[in-house]
Steps between C-alpha positions, in 0.01 A plus 500: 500500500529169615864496558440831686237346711730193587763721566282717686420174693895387604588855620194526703603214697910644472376815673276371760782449785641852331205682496391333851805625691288231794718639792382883381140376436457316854639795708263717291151268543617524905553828525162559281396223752566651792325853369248348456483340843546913610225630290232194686676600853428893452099405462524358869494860668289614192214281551493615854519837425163426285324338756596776748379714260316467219596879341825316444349249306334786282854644459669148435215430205540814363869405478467223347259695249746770423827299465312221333397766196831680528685164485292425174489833298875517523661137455481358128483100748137364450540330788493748699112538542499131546738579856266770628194299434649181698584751785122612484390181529676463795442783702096454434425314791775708697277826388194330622605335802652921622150637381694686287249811409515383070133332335479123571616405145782741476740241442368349236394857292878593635677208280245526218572830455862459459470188330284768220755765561774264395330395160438881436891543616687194267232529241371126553232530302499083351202445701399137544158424398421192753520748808300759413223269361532320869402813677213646220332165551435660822393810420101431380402435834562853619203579341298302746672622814454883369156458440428299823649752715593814289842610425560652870454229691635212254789707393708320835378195435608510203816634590540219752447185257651612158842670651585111526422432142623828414878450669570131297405666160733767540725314671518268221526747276830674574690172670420331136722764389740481675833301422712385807788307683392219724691681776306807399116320571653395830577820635202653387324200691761601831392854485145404607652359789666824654145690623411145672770559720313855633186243536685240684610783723145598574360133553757477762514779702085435504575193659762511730294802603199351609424415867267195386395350172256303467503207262259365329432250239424765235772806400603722703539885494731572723796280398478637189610834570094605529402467110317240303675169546415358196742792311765478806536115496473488055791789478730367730438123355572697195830603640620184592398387163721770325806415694517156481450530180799727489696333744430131260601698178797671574899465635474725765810555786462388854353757658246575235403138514423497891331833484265378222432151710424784804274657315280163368513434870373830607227550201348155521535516905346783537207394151394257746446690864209693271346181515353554139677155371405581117888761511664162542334250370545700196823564486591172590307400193736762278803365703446099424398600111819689481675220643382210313568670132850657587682203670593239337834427405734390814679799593112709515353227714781518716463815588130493488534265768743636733336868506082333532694272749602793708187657469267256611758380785496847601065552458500141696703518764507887580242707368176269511573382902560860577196653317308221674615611826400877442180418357377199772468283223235685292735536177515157481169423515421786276731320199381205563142598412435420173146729456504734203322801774202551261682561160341177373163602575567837361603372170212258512299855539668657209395204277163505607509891420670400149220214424228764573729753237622303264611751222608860670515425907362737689790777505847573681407453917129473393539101623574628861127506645410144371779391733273626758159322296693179457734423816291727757768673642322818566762733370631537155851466427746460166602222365728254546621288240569708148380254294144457579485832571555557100201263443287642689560820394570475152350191389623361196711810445643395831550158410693632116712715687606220755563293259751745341648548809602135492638498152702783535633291813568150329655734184728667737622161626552323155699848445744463789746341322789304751367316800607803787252725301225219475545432920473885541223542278321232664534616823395827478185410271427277767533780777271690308238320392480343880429836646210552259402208634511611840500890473370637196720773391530647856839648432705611187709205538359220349477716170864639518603062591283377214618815234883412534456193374456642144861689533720315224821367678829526272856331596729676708690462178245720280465775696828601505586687196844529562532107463377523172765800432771304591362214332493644166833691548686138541330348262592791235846539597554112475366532102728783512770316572454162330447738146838675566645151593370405125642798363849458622519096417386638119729709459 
């Protein structure tokens, strides 16, 4: 076994510049490259379609409903359900922003659903124990909101905080079952990227459109394509995030490369006309993580340097004067505010709300009218920030279930094995638990971001069967040969 193994070892590395064929593999990544780059450009016309009308949306998630489950019920590729549920969380915000006529947490009920579908489909029934004891932590302070409000009334509520929860356990569920290629994550990471181009669409033809915007120092509406610009500014920060990513982690041709460097330019450009500065600032925070853990021998930092180089030349002397110019200043007076709008003092509410109910909270969206009692703003709205929010509305049960949330998140790092996966894993646990920070669970993604982090990443090497094949085949016709070499010197 050993000399196998060995053996096993030495042909390996034979049949690397073999099995490679490098010219064949780089004209295949740039063709898949530049299909990709297709597949993005057709959701330019598509997004505007949507926001012309939003009928189109209904037909375009219905689509993506019908091919998704199609897709899964007849390919034997686990990973499959992993690419639809990227796309979904892509096109969320695009569905949103078009007023496309689906309930507001469609997308998130969309990808659990064929996240379940997909253990029913491949049989994954290994179930991890840490996940679904993270969300039933949760689940005793329903009682409170159903018998505050009856089941009628706190049934959206309900609906409204728990989909969150819900989406990272069963996210975490099926990506822990998963076994993939480090190319493999990536592209499931790029196809989140391909709606955002229908949303970028939107954003700008709502601005160019305009007669006269007014800017203020708080976000703005209509430069972000006339949705919430909290969700515009995090998803396209989210964007840039992915790409850079991609664009850091891979040897990509030419043209690929500039198109991906377009793209950071356009998604973090266009994050920061919302004028909601937590879409960069978090992203940023993903970006420098990444950076820090994956560069560090010469030829890394080298290019680490030349591509941030470029991009901050190209924010500095380019994009920031001429965003300055449209906006009369304002965006740079709006980043250089350093106020957290309120989110402090609503956190500071949700403790208060936790010290007065220690043990259960006070139920899923029950905190919502001691914002009002506390901060006296006259109106009751959601909150904020994810993790007080679980304090205050599930007390100690809150606080158990955050603090799984965390180990699962440190366990999942340990687990990442070479530095690349560590930098990536980093980054996107960073992305995610940011926008809790700043968001709550608003959208699908930070779920979808924080589940892939429990995929298990296997060399390119590994997942090729066929390597293995032709490993063993060598190895036994060598013995082959030596024994009849031994045979013939006998006799």
């Amino acid at each position: 076994m050993s000399s196998f193994a060995s053996a096993q070892r030495r042909n390996v590395s034979n049949l690397a510049p073999a099995q490679a064929n490098y010219p064949e593999r780089a004209r295949k990544a740039e063709k898949l490259g530049l299909k990709t780059l297709a597949f993005f450009a057709l959701h330019v016309p598509l997004g505007f379609l949507m926001y012309q009308a939003p009928n189109f949306g209904l037909l375009h998630a219905i689509v993506v409903l019908v091919v998704g489950l199609g897709w899964i019920a007849t390919e034997r590729r686990p990973e499959r359900a992993a690419f639809v549920c990227a796309y979904i969380v892509g096109a969320e915000v695009l569905w949103r922003m078009t007023k496309t006529p689906v309930f507001w947490e469609f997308g998130k009920y969309a990808a659990i659903f064929m996240l379940l579908f997909a253990l029913l489909r491949y049989s994954m029934l290994k179930i991890p124990i840490v996940p679904i004891l993270y969300f039933a932590l949760l689940l005793p302070s329903l009682l409170l909101a159903v018998g505050g409000l009856g089941f009628t009334e706190s049934r959206m509520l309900i609906s409204f905080n728990l989909s969150g929860p819900l989406a990272i356990t069963i996210s975490a569920i099926y990506l822990s079952q998963l076994r993939l290629t480090r190319e493999q994550q990536l592209r499931i990471l790029m196809v989140v990227v391909a709606p955002l181009c229908g949303v970028v669409t939107i954003v700008l033809y709502n601005t160019l459109t305009r007669t006269a915007i007014v800017f203020k120092n708080a976000s703005n509406f209509e430069t972000s394509g006339g949705f919430g610009p909290n969700q515009v500014s995090a998803i396209l920060g989210l964007g840039a995030l992915i790409t850079y990513i991609y664009l850091m982690s891979r040897k990509l041709s030419f043209s690929v490369r500039a198109a991906c460097i377009a793209l950071i330019f356009t998604f973090a450009t266009l994050s920061a006309l919302t004028f909601s500065r937590n879409g960069l600032f978090i992203a940023g925070c993903g970006a420098v993580l990444f950076s820090i853990i994956q560069f560090r021998n010469n030829r890394d930092r080298l290019k680490f340097i030349l591509v941030v180089a470029l991009l901050i030349g190209g924010a500095y002397y380019v994009i920031i004067p001429r965003l300055n110019t449209f906006t009369g200043g304002a965006i740079a007076k709006r980043f250089e505010q350093r106020s957290t709008t309120g989110r402090d003092s609503m956190v500071l509410a949700d403790l208060q709300v936790w010290w007065d109910h220690p043990f259960l909270g006070v139920g899923p969206g029950m905190a919502r009218p001691y914002y009002d009692n506390v901060l006296r703003l006259g109106y009751s709205i959601p909150a904020h920030t994810e993790f007080s929010r679980m304090l205050s509305e599930h007390g100690m049960f809150g606080l158990c279930s955050l603090l799984l949330l965390l180990f699962m998140a440190v366990s999942n790092f340990k687990s990442a094995g070479d530095r690349q996966g560590k930098a990536l894993l980093m980054s996107l646990l960073a992305w995610s638990f940011l926008y809790m920070a700043a968001n709550a669970m608003r959208l699908m993604a930070p779920a979808f971001i924080y589940g892939i982090t429990f995929v298990r990443v296997l060399s390119e090497t590994s997942a090729n069967p066929r390597v293995y094949r032709t490993v063993f085949d060598n190895y036994r016709n060598q013995r082959l040969t030596t024994a009849r070499s031994a045979s013939s010197s006998l006799r």
